[in-house]
N, C-alpha and C positions, 0 to 999 in steps of 0.2 A: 570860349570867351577869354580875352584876354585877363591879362593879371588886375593891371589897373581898372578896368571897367569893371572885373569881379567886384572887387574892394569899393566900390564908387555907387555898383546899385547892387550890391547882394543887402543888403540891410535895409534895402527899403519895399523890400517886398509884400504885400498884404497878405495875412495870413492867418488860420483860423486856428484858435488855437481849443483843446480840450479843457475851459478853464470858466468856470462861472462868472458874473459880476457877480453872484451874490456872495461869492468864496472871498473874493478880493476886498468884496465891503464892509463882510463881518469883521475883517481885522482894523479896518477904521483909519483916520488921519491923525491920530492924535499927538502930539508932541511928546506925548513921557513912552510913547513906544518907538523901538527902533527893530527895521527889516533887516535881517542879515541874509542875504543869499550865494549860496553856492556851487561851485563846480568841481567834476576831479576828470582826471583820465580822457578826458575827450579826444587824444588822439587824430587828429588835424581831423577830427571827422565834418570837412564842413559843411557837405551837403545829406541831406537825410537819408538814411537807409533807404536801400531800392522798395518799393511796395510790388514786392514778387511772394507776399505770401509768407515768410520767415520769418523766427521770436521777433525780432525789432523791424519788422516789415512799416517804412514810414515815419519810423522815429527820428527825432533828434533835427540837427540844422543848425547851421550855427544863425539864419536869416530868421528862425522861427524862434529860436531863443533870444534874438535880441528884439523881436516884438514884443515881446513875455514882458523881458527885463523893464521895456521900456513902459508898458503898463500897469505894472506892478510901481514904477516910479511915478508914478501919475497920481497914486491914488497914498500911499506912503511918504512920511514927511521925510523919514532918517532913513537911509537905505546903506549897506554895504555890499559890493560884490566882491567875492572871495574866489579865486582857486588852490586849490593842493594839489599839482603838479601832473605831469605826463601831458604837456598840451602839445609835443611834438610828436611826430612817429605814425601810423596807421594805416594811412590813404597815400595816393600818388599827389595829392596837394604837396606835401612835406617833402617827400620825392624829388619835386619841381622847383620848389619854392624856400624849399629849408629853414621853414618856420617862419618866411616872413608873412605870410597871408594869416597865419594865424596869430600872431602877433598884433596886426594891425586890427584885424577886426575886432579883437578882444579890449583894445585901446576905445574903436568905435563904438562898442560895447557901454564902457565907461567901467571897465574894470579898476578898484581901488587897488587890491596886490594879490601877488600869486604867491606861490612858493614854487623852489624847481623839484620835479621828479627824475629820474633814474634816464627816462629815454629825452630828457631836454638835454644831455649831453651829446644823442646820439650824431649829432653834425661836430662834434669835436668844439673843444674850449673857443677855437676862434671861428668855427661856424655859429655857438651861441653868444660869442659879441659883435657877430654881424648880424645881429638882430635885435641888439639891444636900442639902436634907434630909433626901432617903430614900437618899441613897446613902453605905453604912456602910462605907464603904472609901476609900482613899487613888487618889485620883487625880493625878496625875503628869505632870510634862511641863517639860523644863530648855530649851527651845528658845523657846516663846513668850512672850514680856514683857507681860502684861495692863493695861490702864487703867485697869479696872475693880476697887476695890479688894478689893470679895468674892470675884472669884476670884484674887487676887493672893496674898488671905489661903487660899483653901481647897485650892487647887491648885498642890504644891509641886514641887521638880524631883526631890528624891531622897527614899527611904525607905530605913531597914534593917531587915532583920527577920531575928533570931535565932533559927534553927530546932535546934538541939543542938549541935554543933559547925558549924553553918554559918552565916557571920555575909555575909550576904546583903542587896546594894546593889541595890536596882534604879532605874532609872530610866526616864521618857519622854521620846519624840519626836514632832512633829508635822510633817505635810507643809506646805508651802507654800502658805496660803487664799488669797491673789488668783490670780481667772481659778479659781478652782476653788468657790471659794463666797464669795454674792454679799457684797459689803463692809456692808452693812447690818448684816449676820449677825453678823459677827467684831469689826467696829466696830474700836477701836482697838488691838488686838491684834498686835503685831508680832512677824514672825515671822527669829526669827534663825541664823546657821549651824547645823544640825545637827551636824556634826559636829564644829567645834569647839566646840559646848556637850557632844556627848555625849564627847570625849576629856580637856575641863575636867573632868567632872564622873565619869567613871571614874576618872581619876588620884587625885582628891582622896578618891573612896570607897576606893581600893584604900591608897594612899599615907596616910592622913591617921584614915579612919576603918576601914582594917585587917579591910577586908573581903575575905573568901578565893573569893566567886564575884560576880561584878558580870552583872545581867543587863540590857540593852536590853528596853525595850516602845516598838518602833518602829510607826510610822502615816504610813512613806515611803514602803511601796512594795518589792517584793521586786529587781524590775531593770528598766531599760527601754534602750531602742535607742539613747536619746539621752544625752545627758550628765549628767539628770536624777540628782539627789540618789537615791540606792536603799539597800535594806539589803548589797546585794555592794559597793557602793562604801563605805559607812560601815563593815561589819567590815574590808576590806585597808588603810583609812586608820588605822583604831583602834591603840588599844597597850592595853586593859586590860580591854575589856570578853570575857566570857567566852561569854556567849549573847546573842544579837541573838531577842527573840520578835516576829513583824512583821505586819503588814497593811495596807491596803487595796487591794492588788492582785490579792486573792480567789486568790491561788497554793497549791494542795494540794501540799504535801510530805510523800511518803511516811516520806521521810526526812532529816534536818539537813543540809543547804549546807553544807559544810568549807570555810571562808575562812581564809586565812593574815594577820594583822595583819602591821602592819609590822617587825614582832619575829620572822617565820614564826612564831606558836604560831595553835592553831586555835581560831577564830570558831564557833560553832555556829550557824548560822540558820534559824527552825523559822517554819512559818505552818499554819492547818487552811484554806483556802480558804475558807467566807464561810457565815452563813445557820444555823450553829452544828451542821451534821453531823455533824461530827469535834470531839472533843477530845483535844488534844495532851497528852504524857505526857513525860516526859524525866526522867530520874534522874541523879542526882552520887552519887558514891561517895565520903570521905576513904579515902585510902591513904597513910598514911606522914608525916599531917597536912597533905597536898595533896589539892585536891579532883581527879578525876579527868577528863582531860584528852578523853579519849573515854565520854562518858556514852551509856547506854542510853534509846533513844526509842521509843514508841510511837505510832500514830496509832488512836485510839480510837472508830469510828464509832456515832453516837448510833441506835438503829433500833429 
């Protein structure tokens, strides 16, 4: 199939998805709640694993996930769609196409913003701003200082997006490119503290622009052995951020990491594991003009 006809009927496909009406109606319409969902790692995977019988035998789609998205929007007043990074790289889509097919359908999607990971470089600085046109969303990122001034211009650290009473900061983070991908790639890109660009940059959304949920789209890495920058170490360092959404370490959480900031209040940290299977679900409630503290998550497998 060609490029354009992919991109023209791969989203309108009918499809049956493993997911109740009654799952999607106990979370209700109600205006003091807002839907966040998200993605990581998908890896141009945009048609489902073969059904040959294998762990992910049938999973995933990028056509099947944006039936998902769109009837979860159906039924949900405030919705956000998030990813944390590695949307390029995996499949011979990417291959062919160097991110533009995934790009567009994610725009089709009604992606609100990403953030970049490690292999969104892998077409080099000016194969990722030739695709900055078909991508109709905000992309994200307060940790790395670009040289390059089109992406200095198009790729900014924060966003806010006002969903009914929810006045919602999100921001990005990037892992560490030397020794991870090759310097050609990233060119003069420098890559600075995370954590103290993402506790600069929560204070200033929470403190300054009076926002009531601050979310991380991190692309560090859920934990490692070593001392290594992570998402468990960036929420117990933090003071402000409310949800850490993470990737590249392809970690399936069933359910949200409870991290205590240095304040003890609790971090939320969510990942779907990789290849775009799963879509994460997570609700805020206002209660009492606070957003709530322990939010409702789902993990939403695409099949």
């Amino acid at each position: 199939m060609k490029r354009r006809e992919f991109i023209a009927t791969g989203l309108k496909a009918g499809i049956s998805l493993a997911l109740s009406t009654s799952a999607l109606a106990s979370i209700g319409r109600e205006r003091d709640r807002l839907t966040i969902l998200y993605t990581n790692d998908w890896h141009s995977r945009i048609e489902p694993f073969p059904g040959e019988g294998g762990t992910y035998s049938g999973l995933g789609g990028a056509s099947k996930r944006a039936h998902l998205i769109d009837r979860i929007r159906s039924e949900a007043e405030h919705v956000l769609l998030l990813d944390a990074g590695d949307i390029f790289q995996g499949t011979p889509y990417f291959n062919l196409f160097h991110g533009e097919l995934e790009f567009k359908l994610m725009t089709q999607m009604g992606y609100d913003a990403v953030t970049l990971g490690n292999h969104d470089f892998d077409a080099g600085i000016e194969g990722l701003k030739a695709q900055l046109p078909h991508a109709g969303f905000e992309i994200l990122n307060a940790n790395y200082r670009f040289g390059d001034r089109e992406l200095r211009e198009r790729v900014k650290p924060y966003r806010i997006f006002q969903k009914g009473p929810f006045r919602v900061g999100v921001f990005g983070l990037g892992i560490e490119l030397k020794n991870l991908v090759p310097e050609a790639l990233y060119g003069d890109t420098i890559y600075t503290n995370p954590v103290e660009a993402a506790n600069s940059t929560a204070t200033y959304l929470r403190t300054k622009k009076k926002c009531n949920l601050i979310v991380c789209l991190s692309h560090l890495g859920f934990e490692y052995k070593n001392d290594k920058v992570s998402d468990i170490q960036l929420a117990k360092a933090s003071s402000n951020i409310d949800l850490i959404l993470g990737g590249h370490t392809h970690t399936f959480l069933e359910n949200p990491q409870i991290v205590n900031n240095i304040y003890t209040r609790p971090v939320s940290i969510c990942q779907t594991g990789w290849a775009g299977i799963n879509l994460g679900r997570i609700d805020y409630q206002i209660h009492s003009k606070t957003v709530a503290a322990n939010p409702h998550s789902t993990m939403l497998k695409i099949c």
